[in-house]
LUMKOLBA-94161 format. One record per residue (C-alpha): y, x, z; residue in three letters; chain; residue number from 1. Coordinates in nm, 3 decimals, always signed. Layout:
// LUMKOLBA-94161
{north: Y east: X up: Z type: ALA mol: A seq: NUM}
...
This chain:
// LUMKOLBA-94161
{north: -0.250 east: -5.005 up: +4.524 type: UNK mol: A seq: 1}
{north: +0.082 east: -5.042 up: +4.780 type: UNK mol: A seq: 2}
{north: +0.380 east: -5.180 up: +4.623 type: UNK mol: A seq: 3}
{north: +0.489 east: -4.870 up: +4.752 type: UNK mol: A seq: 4}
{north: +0.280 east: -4.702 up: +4.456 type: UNK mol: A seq: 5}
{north: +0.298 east: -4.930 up: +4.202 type: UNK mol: A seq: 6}
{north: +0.736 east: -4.841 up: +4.245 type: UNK mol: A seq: 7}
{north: +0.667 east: -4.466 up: +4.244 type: UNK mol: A seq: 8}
{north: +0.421 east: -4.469 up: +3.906 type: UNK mol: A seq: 9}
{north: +0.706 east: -4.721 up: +3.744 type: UNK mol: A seq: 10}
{north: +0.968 east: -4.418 up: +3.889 type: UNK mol: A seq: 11}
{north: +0.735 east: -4.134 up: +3.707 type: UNK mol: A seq: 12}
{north: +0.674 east: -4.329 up: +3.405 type: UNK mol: A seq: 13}
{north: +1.048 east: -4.376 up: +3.336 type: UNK mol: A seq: 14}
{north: +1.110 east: -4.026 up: +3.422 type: UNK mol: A seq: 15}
{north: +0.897 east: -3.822 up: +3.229 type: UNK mol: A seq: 16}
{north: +0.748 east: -4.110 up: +2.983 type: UNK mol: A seq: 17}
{north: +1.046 east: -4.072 up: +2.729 type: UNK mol: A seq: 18}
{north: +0.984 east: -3.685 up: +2.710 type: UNK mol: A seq: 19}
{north: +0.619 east: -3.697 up: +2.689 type: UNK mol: A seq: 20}
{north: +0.690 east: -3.990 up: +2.345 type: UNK mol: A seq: 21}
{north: +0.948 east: -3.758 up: +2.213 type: UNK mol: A seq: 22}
{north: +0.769 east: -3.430 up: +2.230 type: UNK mol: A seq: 23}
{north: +0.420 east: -3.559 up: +2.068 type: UNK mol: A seq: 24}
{north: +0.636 east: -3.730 up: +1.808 type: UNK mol: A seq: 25}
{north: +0.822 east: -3.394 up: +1.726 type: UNK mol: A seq: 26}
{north: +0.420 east: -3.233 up: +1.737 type: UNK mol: A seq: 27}
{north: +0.333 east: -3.474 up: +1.483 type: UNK mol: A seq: 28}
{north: +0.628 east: -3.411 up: +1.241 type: UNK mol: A seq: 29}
{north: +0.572 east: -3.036 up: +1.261 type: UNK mol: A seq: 30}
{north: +0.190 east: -3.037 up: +1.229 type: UNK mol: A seq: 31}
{north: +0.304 east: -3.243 up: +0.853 type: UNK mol: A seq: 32}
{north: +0.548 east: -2.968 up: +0.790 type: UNK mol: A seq: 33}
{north: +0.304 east: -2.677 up: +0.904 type: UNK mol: A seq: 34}
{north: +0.036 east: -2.782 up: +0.696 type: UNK mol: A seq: 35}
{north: +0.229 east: -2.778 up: +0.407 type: UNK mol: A seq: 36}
{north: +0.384 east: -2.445 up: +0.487 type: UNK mol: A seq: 37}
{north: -0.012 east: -2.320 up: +0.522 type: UNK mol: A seq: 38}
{north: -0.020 east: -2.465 up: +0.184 type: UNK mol: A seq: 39}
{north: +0.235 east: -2.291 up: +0.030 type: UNK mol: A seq: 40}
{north: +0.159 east: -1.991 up: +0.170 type: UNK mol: A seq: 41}
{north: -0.186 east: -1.939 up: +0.085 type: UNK mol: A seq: 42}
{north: -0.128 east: -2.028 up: -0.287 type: UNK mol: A seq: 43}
{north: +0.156 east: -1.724 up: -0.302 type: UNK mol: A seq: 44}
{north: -0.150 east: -1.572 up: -0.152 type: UNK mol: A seq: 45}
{north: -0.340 east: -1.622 up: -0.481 type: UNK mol: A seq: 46}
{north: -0.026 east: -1.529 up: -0.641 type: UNK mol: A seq: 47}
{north: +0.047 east: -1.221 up: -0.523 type: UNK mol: A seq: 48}
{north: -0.317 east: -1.098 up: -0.581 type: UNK mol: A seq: 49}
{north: -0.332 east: -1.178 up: -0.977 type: UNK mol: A seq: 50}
{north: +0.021 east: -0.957 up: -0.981 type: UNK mol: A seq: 51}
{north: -0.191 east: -0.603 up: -1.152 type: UNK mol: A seq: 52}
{north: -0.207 east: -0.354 up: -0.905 type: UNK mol: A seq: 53}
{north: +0.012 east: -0.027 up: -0.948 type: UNK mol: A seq: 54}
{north: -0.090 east: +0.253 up: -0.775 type: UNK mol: A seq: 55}
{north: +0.224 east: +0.446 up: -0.789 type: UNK mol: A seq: 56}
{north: +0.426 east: +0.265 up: -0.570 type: UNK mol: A seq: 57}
């Protein structure tokens, strides 16, 4: 490697290395949140099917 490379993959690593941390951080932190939300949603699942079923409406 040139020390004209080594000075470009510092140049790219600066640039888009603090985006790349931030956004798998954020994926992280929503996978937590989404799983929960899956969670919740599937037991108002079970819920809403023990509710007795009324034809008329």
């Amino acid at each position: 490697m040139t020390p004209e490379n080594v000075s470009m993959w510092i140049s790219l690593i600066g640039n888009f290395g603090f985006p790349i941390a931030i956004t798998v951080y954020l994926f992280i932190r929503f996978e937590k949140k989404i799983d929960k939300l899956e969670a919740v949603i599937m037991g108002l699942s079970e819920v809403v099917k023990s509710f007795p079923n009324k034809k008329g409406r």
